[in-house]
Every structure is written in structure tokens, then in C-alpha cells.
N, C-alpha and C positions, 0 to 999 in steps of 0.2 A: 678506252676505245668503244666506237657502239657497237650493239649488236641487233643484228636484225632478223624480226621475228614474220614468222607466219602466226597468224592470230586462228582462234579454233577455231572459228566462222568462218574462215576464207578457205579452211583445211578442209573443216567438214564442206564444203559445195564444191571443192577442185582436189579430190584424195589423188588423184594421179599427176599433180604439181610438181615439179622439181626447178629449182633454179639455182645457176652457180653462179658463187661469189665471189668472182675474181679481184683480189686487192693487188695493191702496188704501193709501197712507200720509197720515196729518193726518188720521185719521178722525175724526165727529166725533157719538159716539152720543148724544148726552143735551141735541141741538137737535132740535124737531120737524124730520120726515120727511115731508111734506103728504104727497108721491107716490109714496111706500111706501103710505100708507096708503088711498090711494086706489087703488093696484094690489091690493091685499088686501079692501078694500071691494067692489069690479069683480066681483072674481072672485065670492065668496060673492054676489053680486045676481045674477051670471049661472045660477049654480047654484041658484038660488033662483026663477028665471025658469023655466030647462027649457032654455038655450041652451047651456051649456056643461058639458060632466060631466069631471072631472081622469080618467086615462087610467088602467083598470085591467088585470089581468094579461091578460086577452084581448086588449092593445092591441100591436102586435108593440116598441114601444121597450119594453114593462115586461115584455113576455116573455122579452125577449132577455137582459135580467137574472137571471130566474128560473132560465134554463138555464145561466148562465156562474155562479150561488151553487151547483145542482145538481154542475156539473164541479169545484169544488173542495170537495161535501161537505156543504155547508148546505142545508138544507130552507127555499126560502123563501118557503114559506107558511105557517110558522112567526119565522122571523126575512126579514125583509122588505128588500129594496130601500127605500132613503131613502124615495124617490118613493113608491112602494107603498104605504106605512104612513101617509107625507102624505095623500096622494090619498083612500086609503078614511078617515082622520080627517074631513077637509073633509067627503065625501060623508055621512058617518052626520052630522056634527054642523053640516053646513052653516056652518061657522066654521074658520079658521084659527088658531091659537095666536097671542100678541103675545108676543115673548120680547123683542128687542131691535132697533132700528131694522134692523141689516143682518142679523142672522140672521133677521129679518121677509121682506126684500128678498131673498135667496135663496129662501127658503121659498115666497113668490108667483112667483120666474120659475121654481123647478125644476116646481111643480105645474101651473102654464101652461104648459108645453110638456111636461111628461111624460119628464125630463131628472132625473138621482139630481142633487146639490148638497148641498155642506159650504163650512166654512169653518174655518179656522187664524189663531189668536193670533200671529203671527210674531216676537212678542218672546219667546213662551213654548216656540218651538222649539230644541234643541240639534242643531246639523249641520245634513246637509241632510235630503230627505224622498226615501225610497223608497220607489215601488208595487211589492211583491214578495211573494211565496211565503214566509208563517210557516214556519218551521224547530220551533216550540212551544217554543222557551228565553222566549218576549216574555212584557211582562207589560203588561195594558193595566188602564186605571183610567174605566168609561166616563162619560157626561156623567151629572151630577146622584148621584154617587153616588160620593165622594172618598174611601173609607172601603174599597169592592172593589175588587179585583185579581182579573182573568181571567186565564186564559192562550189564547192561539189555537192551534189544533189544526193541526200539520204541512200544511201547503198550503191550506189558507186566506190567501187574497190581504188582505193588510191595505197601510195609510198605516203606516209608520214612522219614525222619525226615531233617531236617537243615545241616545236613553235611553230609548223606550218605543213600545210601539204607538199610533198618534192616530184610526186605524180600524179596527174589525172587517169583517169578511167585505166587504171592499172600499169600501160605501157604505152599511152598516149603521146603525153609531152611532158621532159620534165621542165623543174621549177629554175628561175631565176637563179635565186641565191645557191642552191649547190651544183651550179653550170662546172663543167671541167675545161678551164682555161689553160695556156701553157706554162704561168707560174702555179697551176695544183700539182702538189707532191705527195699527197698521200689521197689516194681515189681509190673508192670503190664499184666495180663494174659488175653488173647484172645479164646473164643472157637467161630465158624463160622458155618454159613447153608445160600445158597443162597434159602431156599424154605420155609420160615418164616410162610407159610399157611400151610404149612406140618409139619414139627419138630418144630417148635418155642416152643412151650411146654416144647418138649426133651431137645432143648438149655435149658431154664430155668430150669430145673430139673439138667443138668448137671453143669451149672451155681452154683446154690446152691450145687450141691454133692462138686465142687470145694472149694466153698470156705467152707464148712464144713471141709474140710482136712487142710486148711490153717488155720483158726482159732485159733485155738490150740496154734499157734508158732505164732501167729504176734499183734502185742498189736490192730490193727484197720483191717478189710477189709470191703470190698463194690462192691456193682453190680451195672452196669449199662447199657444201649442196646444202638447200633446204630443203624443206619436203614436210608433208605432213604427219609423218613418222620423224624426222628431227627438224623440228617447226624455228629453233633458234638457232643462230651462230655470233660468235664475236670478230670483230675484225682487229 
């Protein structure tokens, strides 16, 4: 199984980092979701009401991203924070995307709580996963487009693993090959906050909303936190 690390470098410049690691094996995409779907229904009715707006860069959790893309180089209010890009989708188009039962299921708890969130094919990873500092040798191939290869620019904090990069500029986009389709059975999901004394709670309340949604369709899931105090976990 891999495991995935916070590397010292990424610990030492973000010491108040936490990120949970929500797994799932025996998944099972391609049964109705009722309460995915009605957590993505929710949400758009509440936006639609006036009672709830997804969390834009003036919110201090989506700012906090803005400054930690700026420290390694990215502009981003051109390439966006997950979150960021979700949040103002929903708001202009009042809808959420429907890609796949659990890539649905992240998508509604990162933008309910104002929390970046990915997820990982764990069959389609080689090694384990480090969060670290591009060096620019990687090559990364992003979602929906199997055909480009980028490269990341020296210090840009990516997701890597043993043969390639699986994120850009940390919670940007991820990679191609470990896309979470509805025949992946064994996935690992990411939700993040560099401000662990502020939201750590929110993470863990979102943490659990998450895998309460998974549950349902996967015979095992599991939580677990990294942080710069316990920098590695196994899945």
C-alpha cells in the first residue's frame, strides 16, 4: 500500500498544515449515490435560496491558499486553488458538475466547507506519494487531456509519486492517470487547510461528512491526518 508523505521542506514553510486522508476500498461507482446526490442538490437549492454562498478569495480559508500559490510562484487568480475554481463554477452557473459518484462526493464537501479536495486511483499509483518541492525534471499529464505533458517549474509544491507528478501547484489539477473513474475500487481522497489552529475541526467534520458519503458503496473506509508533527501515513 503507499504511503504518503509531507516532505521536511513543505512542513518547515506550512507548520500549521493538516490534511485528511480519507481511503476507501470495495468501492462501488456505478450503484446509485441517493446522498451524494442530494448533498449536491442541497447545496445548489441553498444557493439558489440566498442562504448559502461557497467561500470566495476574500474568505480567510481561500485566501490562505492564494498566498501559500503566490510563495511558490503561481498566480492564483489565474490558476486557481481546487476550491476556488469549484466555488466560483457553482456561483456563476448555480450547478455543480456530475462526473462520478465519489469524485461528486468530494466535490460537494470541499465546496461546503471551503476545504481544496482530490482524489487518487490507488491502483494506478507506482510507490509511495510525496507533497514536495518540484525540482522541474517531473513530467505531469493533467485530467482530461492524456495526450499533454507539462513540466512544473522548480518550487512549485506538487502531489508526486514514482513515475510522475498527480498534482500541480499543490491542489490545482490533478493528473490523468490517477483520475477516480467509476470502475476505481480502491481511492484515496485528500481534503487540506494550511491553518490547522483555525479550521482543523472543519477538516475533521468534513473528513467524516466525506466518508459518511462513501460508506454506503465501499466494503472498508478510513481516516487519517498528516501534519508536520506526523508528516507520514500508509494507506
Amino acid at each position: 500500500m503507499p504511503a504518503f508523505r509531507i516532505t521536511p521542506a513543505v512542513a518547515d514553510a506550512f507548520p500549521d498544515a493538516l490534511i485528511a486522508l480519507v481511503t476507501a476500498t470495495g468501492l462501488r461507482g456505478r450503484e446509485p449515490w441517493p446522498h451524494t446526490t442530494t448533498a449536491l442538490e442541497d447545496l445548489e437549492q441553498q444557493l439558489a435560496d440566498g442562504t448559502w454562498h461557497p467561500a470566495d478569495e476574500t474568505d480567510p480559508r481561500i485566501e490562505a491558499w492564494h498566498t501559500a500559490y503566490r510563495s511558490f510562484g503561481t498566480n492564483p487568480r489565474r490558476i486557481r486553488p481546487s476550491v476556488d475554481a469549484l466555488g466560483r463554477r457553482l456561483a456563476k452557473k448555480g450547478t455543480l458538475p456530475r462526473i462520478t459518484p465519489a469524485v461528486d462526493s468530494y466535490n460537494a464537501v470541499s465546496v461546503r466547507h471551503g476545504l481544496p479536495a482530490g482524489a487518487f486511483d490507488l491502483d494506478r499509483i507506482t510507490g509511495d506519494v510525496d507533497i514536495r518541492y518540484a525540482d522541474g525534471t517531473e513530467s505531469f499529464t493533467p485530467l482530461g487531456e492524456p495526450d499533454t505533458v507539462e513540466s512544473p517549474k522548480p518550487g512549485e509544491i506538487i502531489y508526486a509519486d514514482a513515475t510522475s507528478v498527480l498534482t500541480r501547484h499543490w491542489n490545482h489539477r490533478d493528473a490523468h492517470r490517477t483520475r477516480v473513474t467509476e470502475d476505481s475500487t480502491h481511492v484515496a481522497f485528500v481534503l487540506e487547510t494550511l491553518h490547522s489552529s483555525r479550521d482543523g475541526d472543519l477538516l475533521k467534520v468534513a473528513a467524516e461528512e466525506l466518508q459518511g458519503l462513501l460508506a454506503p458503496h465501499a466494503a472498508q473506509t478510513a481516516v487519517c491526518y498528516l501534519s508536520p508533527a506526523r508528516p507520514r501515513a500508509t494507506t
